[in-house]
N, C-alpha and C positions, 0 to 999 in steps of 0.2 A: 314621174317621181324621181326622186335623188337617187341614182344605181340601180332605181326599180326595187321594186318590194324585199328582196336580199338584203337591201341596205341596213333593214329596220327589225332584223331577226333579231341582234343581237341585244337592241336594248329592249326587247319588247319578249324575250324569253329572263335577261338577269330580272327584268321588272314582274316578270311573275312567281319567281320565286319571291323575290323581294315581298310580294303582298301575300303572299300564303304569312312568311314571316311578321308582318304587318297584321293581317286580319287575327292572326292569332294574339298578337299584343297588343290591340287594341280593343279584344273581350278581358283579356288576361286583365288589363289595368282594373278596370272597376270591380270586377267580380274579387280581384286580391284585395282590393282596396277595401269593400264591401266586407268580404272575412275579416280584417283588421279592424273591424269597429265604425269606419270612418262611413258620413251620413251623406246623403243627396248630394248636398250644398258643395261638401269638400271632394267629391267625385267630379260634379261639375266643373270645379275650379280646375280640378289635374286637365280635363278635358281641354276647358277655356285654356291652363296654359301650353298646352301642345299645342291649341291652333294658335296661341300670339308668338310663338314659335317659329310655326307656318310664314307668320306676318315678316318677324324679323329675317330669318333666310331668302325669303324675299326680295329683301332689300339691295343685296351684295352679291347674289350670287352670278347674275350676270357677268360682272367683272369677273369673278374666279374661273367663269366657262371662258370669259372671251382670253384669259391669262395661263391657262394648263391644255384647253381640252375637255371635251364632253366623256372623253372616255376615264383619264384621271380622276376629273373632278365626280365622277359616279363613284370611281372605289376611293376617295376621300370620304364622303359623304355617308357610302356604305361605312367603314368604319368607325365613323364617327359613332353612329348608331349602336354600333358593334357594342364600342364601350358604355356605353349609355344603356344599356339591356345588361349586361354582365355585372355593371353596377345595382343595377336593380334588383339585380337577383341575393344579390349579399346584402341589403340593409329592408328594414322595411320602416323604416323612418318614413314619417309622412313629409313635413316639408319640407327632407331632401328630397324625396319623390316627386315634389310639383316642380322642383329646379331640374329635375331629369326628363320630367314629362316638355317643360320647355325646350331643355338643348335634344330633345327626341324630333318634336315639331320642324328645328333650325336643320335637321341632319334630313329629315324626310322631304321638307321643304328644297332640297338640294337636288336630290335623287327626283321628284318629279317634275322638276324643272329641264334638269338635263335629259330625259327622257324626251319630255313633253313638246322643247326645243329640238330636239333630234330629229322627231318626226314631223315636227310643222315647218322646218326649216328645209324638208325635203319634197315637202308635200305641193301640189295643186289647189285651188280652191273647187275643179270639179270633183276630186277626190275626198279633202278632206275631213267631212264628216264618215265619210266610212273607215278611215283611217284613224281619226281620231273614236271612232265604235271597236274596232279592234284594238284599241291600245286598252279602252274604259271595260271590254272583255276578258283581254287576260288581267289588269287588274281587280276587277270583282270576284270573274273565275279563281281565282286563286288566291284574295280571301275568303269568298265561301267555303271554298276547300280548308283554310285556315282552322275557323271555329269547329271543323272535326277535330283537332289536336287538342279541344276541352275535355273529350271524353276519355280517351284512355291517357290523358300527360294531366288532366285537370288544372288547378289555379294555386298548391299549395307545394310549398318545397321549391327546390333549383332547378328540377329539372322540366319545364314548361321554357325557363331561360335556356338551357341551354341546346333544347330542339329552334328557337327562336335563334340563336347565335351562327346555329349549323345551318341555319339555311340562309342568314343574310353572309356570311361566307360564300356559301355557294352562290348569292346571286350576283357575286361580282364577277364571276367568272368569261359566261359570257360577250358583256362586251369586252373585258380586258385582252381575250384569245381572239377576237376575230380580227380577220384578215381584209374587212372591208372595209372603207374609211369611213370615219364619223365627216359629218357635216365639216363645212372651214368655217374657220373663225372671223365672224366680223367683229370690228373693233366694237367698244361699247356703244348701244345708241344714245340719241340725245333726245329722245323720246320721255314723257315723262305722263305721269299720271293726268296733270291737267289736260294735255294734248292727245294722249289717251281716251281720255272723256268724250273730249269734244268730237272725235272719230269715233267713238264707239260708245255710246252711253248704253245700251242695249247689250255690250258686250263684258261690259266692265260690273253693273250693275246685276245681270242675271249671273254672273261669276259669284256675286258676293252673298243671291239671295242662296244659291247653290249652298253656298260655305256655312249661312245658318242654317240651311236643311240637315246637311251632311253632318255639320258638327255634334248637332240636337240627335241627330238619331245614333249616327255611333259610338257618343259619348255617352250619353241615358238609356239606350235601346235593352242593351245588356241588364239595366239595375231596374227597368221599368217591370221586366219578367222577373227578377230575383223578386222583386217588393210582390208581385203576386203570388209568389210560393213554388215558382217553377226550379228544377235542379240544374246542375250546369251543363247538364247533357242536352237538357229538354232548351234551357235557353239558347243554347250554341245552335242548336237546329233550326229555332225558330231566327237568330236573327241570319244563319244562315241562309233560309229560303228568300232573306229580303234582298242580302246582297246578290243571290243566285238571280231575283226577277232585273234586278241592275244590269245583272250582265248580261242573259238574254235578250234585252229589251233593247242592248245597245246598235247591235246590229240594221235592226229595221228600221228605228227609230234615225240611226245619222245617215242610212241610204233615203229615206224621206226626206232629210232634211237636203243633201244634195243638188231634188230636185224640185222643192218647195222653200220659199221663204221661210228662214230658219225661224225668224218669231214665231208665224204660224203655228209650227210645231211644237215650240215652247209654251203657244198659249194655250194647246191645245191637250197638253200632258201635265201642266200645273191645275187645269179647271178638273183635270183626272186625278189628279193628288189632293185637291181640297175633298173631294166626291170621296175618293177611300177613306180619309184621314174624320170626315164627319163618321163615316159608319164603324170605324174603329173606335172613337170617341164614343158612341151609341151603343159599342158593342150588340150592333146586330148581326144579326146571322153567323153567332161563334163558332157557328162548325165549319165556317169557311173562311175562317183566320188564316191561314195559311195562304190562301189567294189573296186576301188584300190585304197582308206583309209581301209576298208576291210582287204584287201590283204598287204598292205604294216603294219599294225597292225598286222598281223599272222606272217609276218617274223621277224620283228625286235624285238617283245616277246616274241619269242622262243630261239633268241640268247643266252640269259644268260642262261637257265635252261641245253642248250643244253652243252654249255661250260663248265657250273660248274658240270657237270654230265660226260663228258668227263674227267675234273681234277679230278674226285674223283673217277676215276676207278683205280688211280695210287693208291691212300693213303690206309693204313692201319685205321681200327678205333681208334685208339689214337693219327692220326691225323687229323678226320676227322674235329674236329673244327677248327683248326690249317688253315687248307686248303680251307676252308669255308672262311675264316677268309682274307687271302691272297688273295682269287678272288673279296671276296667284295671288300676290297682293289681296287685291280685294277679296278674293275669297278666303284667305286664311283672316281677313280683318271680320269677315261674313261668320267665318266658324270659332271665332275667340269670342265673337258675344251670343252666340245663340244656346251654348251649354247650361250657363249664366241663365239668361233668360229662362229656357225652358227647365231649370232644375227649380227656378224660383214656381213656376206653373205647374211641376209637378206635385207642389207641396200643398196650393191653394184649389186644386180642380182634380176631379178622377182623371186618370187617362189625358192628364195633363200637356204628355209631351203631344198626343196625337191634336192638341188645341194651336200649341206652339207652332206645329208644321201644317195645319190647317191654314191658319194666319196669312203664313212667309207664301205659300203658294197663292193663295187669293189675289194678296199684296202684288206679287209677282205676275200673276194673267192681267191684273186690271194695268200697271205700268206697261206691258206690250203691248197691248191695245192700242193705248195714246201714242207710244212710239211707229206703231204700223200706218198713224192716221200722220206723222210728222213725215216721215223719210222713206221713199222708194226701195222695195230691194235690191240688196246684190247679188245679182243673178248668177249664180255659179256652173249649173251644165253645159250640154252642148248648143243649147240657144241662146247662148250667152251673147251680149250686142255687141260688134264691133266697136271698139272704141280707136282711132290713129292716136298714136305715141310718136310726133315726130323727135326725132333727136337722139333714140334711141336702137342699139341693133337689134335685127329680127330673134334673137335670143330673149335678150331681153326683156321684150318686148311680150313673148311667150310667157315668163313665169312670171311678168309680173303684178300681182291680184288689183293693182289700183284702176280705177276706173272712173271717170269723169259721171259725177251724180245726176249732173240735168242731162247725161245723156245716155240713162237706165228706162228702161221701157220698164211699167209695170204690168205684168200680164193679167 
């Protein structure tokens, strides 16, 4: 790894704070919004536009990483948000709220980029997933921890915003003081979504089912227990124990993946996420709701870490931002229409959103399949096949994850 595991303290302590403040504003939005009157549909939409948010930050921020720095462009990005929460907390206009919830998406869309770049830019492909399981750790860890800040700060008055303010403050800190170097700057790539694609359809695509999971649950999950009658203490728990099986699960889940064909796994946690998501739907066995929110939190937060770790066993490092960059993409394109969709399901079906997410994972094991019967894995442990790289130094040649496809064994 890039300085060895040292390297990666910094942005991977600011980014836990950052989601404590994060997990908190993103129960805060619906439940405020919720008080003020506003219905399903118009909750949805704030959602929907934070993630085409997502989409737009996306687009650009490569350049502003490869133009300042991973460590600037974090406390840009942090601030941006800064003001975009302080502002929220003074008006409660609704559709200046959905233009805040957008430039909220462009600023967060920043911050997990340069994170996410940070550590895949330093990273290995025998590593990876366990790397990328510790980063998707402290970030669930600490928004679980988040939605504790519902019960004693609650959803009404300023000051919810400004315990949110005091700690995206604090999570610039971090990387700003360390003393170890961020990643170097490759100029921008010339990598681009089509060529994206065609290297990673499997990477690009399980990114984006990831983003309508993601988006559906965090943006409805909140107002699906309000519309049952639960209070903000009792909701914050529950969706806390979903994000908490997210972060638990990440662990074993991306060490599996390491030494298993990462589809595999994927197929194998999405056919687990339809399986919970019916008996949620059914409401069977309600006394152990808690386990499959649990469980249905462990598969659908493991999606994207697994996906973008699968797309970045293709990439070289000078396109590791590039590529980073392309799945966010897709997945904020993922999580701008799935709010939408599943606020529309939640209006037409009980237990609506648990149909939406039933779906998107179905959807998602049946396209692995066909992609496992098309393309050999990439084999990432210590049996990994020799492949000669003439032209290149023994350095080189060490870190870097491409690998000649007709000459991958499958085991």
């Amino acid at each position: 790894m890039f300085g060895g595991f040292r390297s990666f303290v910094a942005p991977l302590v600011g980014l836990t704070i950052f989601s404590a403040a994060n997990g908190y504003l993103m129960s805060l939005v619906p439940l405020r919004l919720n008080l003020e009157g506003s219905g399903s549909f118009e909750i949805g939409l704030a959602a929907a536009l934070y993630h085409f948010g997502l989409l737009l930050g996306a687009f650009r921020t490569e350049r502003l990483i490869s133009a300042i720095g991973h460590i600037r462009a974090f406390a840009a990005f942090m601030a941006l948000l800064g003001t975009v929460v302080g502002i929220q907390g003074l008006v409660t206009d609704l559709m200046l709220w959905q233009v805040l919830r957008l430039l909220s998406g462009i600023a967060v869309a920043g911050i997990f980029l340069v994170v996410e770049s940070w550590l895949l830019s330093g990273s290995e492909p025998s590593s990876r997933g366990t790397l990328l399981a510790l980063y998707m750790i402290s970030y669930y860890g600490a928004s679980a921890a988040g939605q504790m800040f519902l019960g004693p700060f609650g959803v009404e008055g300023y000051a919810p915003f400004l315990v949110i303010l005091a700690l995206l403050a604090a999570s610039s800190m971090p990387p700003s003081l360390t003393r170890l170097p961020a990643p170097p700057i490759h100029p921008p790539s010339a990598l681009n979504i089509r060529k994206l694609y065609q290297l990673t359809p499997s990477g690009l695509l399980g990114c984006m089912a990831s983003g309508l999971a993601i988006g559906s649950l965090y943006g409805l999950l909140p107002l699906h227990f309000a519309e049952q009658g639960m209070d903000d203490k009792t909701t914050g728990n529950l969706v806390a124990i979903t994000i908490v099986g997210g972060m638990l699960l990440q662990y074993p889940v991306g060490r599996l993946s390491d030494r298993v064909d990462r589809r595999k796994v994927l197929i194998a946690i999405s056919f687990l996420g339809v399986a919970v998501s019916v008996l949620l739907i059914l409401s069977l066995f309600n006394a152990l709701m808690w386990v499959w929110l649990f469980l249905l939190g462990g598969v659908i937060f493991t999606l994207y870490p697994l996906a973008i770790s699968h797309g970045c066993d293709h990439m070289p490092p000078e396109d590791m931002v590039a590529a980073t960059q392309g799945m966010l993409l897709a997945y904020s394109l993922g999580a701008t229409i799935g709010p939408l969709g599943s606020s529309v399901m939640m209006r037409v079906a009980p237990n609506g959103l648990f149909v939406s997410l039933a779906v998107i994972m179905l959807a998602l094991a049946v396209f692995f399949i066909f992609r496992l019967r098309q393309r050999p894995p990439i084999i990432t442990g210590p049996e990994e096949v020799f492949v000669p790289m003439p032209g290149h130094t023994p350095v080189v040649s060490e870190i870097n994850p491409r690998t000649d496809q007709d000459a991958l064994v499958d085991k």
